[in-house]
C-alpha positions as CSV (number, residue, x, y, z in Angstrom):
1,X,-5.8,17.4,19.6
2,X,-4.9,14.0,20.0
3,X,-2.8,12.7,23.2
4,X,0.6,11.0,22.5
5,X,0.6,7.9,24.1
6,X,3.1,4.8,24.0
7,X,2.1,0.8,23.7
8,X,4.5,-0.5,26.4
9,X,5.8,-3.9,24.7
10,X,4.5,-7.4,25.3
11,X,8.1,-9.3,27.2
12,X,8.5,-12.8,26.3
13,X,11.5,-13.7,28.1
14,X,14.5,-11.4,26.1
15,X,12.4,-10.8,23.4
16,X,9.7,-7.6,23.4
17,X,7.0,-7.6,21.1
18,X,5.7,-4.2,20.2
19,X,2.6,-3.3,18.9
20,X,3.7,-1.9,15.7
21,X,4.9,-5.5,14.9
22,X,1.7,-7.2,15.8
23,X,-0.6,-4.2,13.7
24,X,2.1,-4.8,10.8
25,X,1.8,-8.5,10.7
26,X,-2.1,-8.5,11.3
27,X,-2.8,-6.5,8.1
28,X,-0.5,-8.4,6.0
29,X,-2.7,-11.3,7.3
30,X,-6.1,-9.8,6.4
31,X,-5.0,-7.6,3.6
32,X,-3.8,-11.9,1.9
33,X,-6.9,-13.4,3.3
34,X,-8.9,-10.8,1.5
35,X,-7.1,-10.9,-1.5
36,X,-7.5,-14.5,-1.9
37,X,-11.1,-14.0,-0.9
38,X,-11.9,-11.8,-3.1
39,X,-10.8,-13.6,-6.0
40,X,-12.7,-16.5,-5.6
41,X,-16.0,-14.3,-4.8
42,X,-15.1,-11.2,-7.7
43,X,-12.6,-12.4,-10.0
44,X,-11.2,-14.1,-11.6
45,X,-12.8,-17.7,-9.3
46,X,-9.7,-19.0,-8.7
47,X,-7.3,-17.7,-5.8
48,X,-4.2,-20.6,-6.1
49,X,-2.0,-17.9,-7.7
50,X,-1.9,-15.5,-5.1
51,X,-2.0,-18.0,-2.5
52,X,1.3,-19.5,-4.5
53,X,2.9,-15.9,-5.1
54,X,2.0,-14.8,-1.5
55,X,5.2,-16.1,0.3
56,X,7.8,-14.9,-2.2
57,X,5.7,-11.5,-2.0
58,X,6.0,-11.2,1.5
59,X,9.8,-11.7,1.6
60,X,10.0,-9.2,-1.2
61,X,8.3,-6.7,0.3
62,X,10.4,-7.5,3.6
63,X,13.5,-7.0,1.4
64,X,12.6,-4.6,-0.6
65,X,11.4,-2.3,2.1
66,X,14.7,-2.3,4.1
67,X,16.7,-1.9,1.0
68,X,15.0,1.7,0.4
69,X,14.7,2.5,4.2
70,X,18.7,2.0,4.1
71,X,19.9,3.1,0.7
72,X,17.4,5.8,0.1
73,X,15.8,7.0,3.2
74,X,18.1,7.0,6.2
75,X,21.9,6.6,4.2
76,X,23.2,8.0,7.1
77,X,22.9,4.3,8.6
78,X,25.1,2.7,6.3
79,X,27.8,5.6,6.5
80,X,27.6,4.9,10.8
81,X,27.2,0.9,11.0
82,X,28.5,-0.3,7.5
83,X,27.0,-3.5,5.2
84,X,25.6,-5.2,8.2
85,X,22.9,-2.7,8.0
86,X,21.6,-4.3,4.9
87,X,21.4,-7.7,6.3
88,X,19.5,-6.7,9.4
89,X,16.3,-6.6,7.3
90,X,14.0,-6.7,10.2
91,X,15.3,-3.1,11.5
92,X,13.4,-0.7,9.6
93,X,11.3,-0.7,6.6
94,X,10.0,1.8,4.1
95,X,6.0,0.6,3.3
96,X,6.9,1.9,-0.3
97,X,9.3,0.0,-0.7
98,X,7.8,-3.2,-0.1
99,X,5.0,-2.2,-1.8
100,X,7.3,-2.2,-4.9
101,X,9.2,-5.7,-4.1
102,X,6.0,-7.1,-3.2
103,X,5.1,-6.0,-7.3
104,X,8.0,-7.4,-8.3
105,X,7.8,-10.5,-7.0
106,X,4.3,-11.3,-8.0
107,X,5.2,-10.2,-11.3
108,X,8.0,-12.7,-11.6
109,X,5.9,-15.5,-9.9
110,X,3.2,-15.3,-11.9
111,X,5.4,-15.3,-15.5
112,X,7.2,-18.0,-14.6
113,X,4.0,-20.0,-13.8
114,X,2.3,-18.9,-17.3
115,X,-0.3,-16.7,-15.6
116,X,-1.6,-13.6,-16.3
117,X,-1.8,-10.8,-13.9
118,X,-4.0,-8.6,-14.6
119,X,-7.0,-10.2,-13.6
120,X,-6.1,-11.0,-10.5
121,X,-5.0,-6.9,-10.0
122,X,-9.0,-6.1,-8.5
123,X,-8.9,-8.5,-6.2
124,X,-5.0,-7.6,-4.8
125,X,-6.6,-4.4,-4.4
126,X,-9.0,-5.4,-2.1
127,X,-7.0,-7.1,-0.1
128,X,-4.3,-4.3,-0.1
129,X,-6.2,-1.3,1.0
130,X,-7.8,-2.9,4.2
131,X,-4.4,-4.5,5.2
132,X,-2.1,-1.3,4.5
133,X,-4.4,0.3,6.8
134,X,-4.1,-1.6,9.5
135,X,-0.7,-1.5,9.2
136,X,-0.5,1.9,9.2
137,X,-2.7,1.9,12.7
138,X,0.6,0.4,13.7
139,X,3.1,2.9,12.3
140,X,0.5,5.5,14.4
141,X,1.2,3.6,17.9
142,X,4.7,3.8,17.1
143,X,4.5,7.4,16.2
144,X,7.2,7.3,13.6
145,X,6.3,9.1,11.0
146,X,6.5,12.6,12.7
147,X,5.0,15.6,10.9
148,X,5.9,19.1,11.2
149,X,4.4,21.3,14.3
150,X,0.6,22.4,13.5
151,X,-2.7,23.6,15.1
152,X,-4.7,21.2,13.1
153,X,-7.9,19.2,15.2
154,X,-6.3,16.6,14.8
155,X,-2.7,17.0,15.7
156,X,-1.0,14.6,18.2
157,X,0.4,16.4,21.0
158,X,4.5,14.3,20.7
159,X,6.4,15.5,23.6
160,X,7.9,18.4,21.8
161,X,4.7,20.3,20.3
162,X,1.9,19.6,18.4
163,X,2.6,17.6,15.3
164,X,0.9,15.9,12.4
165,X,1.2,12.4,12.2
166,X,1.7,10.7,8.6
167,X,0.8,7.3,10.1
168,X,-2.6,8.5,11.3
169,X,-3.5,10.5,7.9
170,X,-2.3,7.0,5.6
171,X,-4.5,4.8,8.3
172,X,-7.6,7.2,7.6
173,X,-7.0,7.6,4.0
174,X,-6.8,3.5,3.6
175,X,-9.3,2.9,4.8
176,X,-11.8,5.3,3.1
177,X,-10.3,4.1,-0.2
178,X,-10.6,0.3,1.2
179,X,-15.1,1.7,1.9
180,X,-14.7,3.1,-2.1
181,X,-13.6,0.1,-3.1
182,X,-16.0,-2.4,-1.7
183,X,-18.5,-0.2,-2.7
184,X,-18.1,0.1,-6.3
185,X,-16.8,-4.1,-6.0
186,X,-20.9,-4.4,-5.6
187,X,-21.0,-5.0,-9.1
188,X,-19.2,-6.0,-11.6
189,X,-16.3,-4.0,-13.4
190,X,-13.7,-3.6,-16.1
191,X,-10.6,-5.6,-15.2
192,X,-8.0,-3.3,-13.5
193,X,-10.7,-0.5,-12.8
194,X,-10.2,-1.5,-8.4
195,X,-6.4,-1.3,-9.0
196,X,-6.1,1.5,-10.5
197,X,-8.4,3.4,-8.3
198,X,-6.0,2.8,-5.5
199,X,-3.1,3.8,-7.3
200,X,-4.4,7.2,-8.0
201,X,-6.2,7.2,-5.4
202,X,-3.4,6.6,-2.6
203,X,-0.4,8.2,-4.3
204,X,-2.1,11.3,-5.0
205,X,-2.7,12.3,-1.4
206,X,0.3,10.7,-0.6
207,X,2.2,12.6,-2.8
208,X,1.2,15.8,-0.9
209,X,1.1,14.7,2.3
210,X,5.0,13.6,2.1
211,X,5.5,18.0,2.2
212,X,4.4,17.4,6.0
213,X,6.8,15.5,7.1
214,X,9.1,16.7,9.8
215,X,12.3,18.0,9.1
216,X,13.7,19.3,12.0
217,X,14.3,16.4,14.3
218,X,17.5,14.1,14.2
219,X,16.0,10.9,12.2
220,X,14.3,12.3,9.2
221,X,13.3,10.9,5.7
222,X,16.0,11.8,3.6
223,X,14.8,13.7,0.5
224,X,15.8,13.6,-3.0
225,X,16.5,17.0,-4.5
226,X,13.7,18.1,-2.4
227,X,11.1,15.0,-2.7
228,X,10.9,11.8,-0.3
229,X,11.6,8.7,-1.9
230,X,8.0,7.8,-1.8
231,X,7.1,10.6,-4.0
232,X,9.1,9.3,-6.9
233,X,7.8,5.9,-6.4
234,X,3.9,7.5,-5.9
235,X,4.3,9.4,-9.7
236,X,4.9,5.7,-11.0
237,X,1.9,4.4,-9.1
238,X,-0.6,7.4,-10.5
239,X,0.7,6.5,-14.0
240,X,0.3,3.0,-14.0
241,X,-3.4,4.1,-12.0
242,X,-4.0,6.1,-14.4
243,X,-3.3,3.7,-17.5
244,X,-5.3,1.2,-15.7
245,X,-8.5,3.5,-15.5
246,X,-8.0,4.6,-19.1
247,X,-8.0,0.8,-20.1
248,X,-10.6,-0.3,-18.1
249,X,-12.6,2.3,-19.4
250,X,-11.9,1.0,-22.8
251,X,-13.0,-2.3,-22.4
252,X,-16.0,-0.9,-21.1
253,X,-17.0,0.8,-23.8
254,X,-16.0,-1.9,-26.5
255,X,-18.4,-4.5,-24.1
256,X,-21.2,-1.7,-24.4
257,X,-21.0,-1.8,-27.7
258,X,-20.3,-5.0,-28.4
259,X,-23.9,-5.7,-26.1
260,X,-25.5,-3.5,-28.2
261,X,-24.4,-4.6,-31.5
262,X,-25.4,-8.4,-30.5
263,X,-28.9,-6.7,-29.5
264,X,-29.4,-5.4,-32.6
265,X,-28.6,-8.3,-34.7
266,X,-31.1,-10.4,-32.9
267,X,-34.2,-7.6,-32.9
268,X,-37.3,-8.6,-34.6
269,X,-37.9,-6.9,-37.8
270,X,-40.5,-4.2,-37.5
């Protein structure tokens, strides 16, 4: 079992800096840097796209992930404090939902500017899975993604029983995905093939996992006719995964052939 343990807060003057914040903003750091990285090194050799779309997707993601903390998780905070909730984006945000104005807004960037995603999508991916996951170190430190009460090894021990901890479980499974996908990066693939093994490869778990979240302490996720709001927005993600795979595999097959076909033409006659 895992001790609970709290990150006292780093005091400058009236403001405290918590270690949450620092985690959160550190893998958005590495998870751009990586992205960018990547496609200059992978694909597609160019990264001034995402550099230019990374600004708008950071306040998108900011935005979007309070809007669906607010309106979709915790409700309860707009019935207590009112519209001013909304505008205090800073205080509380759903990863999911900055996942999907982060989308949005590259989407929107990048067809105003004439440029096609999906070729940039591998190396996003890259960046993503390594940065997600050390933000999700930070939603651990914070503890605030409580599970329900359990025996499992690796349980944290929160003040009022054993518990899983969603934080812990997303860091872990981030960052195996973030070893698959440098691994298969190694060589060369179908465009979209990285992306959409995240996808699937997060929001499947994740989909599951969301049952083991706690519901019987005061300031829970609120559910949806029985699902988090995550787990709606992780079915979209495995669809557009798996549509990804399916077309990657595709355009696999018609550059096999295509290989072959060009071999054959230039054989010498027997």
């Amino acid at each position: 079992m895992i001790p609970y343990f709290q990150i006292p807060p780093i005091r400058l003057g009236p403001v405290e800096i918590h270690a949450f914040g620092i985690l959160t903003a550190l893998g958005i750091y590495v998870g751009a840097r990586l992205a960018a990285r990547a496609a200059r090194l992978y694909h597609p050799g160019d990264d001034r796209p995402l550099v230019e779309a990374a600004p708008w997707m950071l306040l998108a993601g900011l935005v979007g992930g309070h809007l669906v903390h607010v309106f979709a998780y915790h409700p309860e905070i707009l019935e207590r404090e009112g519209f001013g909730a909304v505008l205090r984006i800073w205080d509380g945000l759903s990863s999911m939902g900055g996942v999907l104005g982060g989308v949005i807004a590259l989407h929107v960037v990048f067809r105003r500017q004439g440029w096609p995603v999906r070729p940039y999508l591998d190396a996003i991916a890259l960046g993503a899975a390594p940065g997600w996951a050390i933000a999700r170190v930070g939603c651990f430190t914070a503890h605030d993604h409580p599970g329900v009460l359990t025996d499992f090894p690796l349980a944290v021990a929160f003040p009022d029983g054993p518990r899983h901890d969603l934080g812990l479980y997303d860091a872990i499974l981030l960052g195996v995905l973030s070893a698959v996908l440098y691994g298969l990066a190694r060589r060369r693939r179908p465009e979209g093939l990285l992306m959409g093994v995240l996808a699937v490869g997060y929001s499947v778990p994740r989909f599951f996992l969301d049952f083991l979240r706690a519901r019987d302490l005061p300031f829970v996720d609120g559910r949806i006719l029985g699902l988090t709001p995550a787990q709606y927005l992780v079915i979209v993600w495995t669809a557009l995964g798996i549509w990804l795979l399916a077309t990657a595999s595709r355009r696999s097959e018609s550059v096999a052939a295509s290989e072959d076909q060009s071999a054959g033409e230039v054989a010498p006659s027997p």
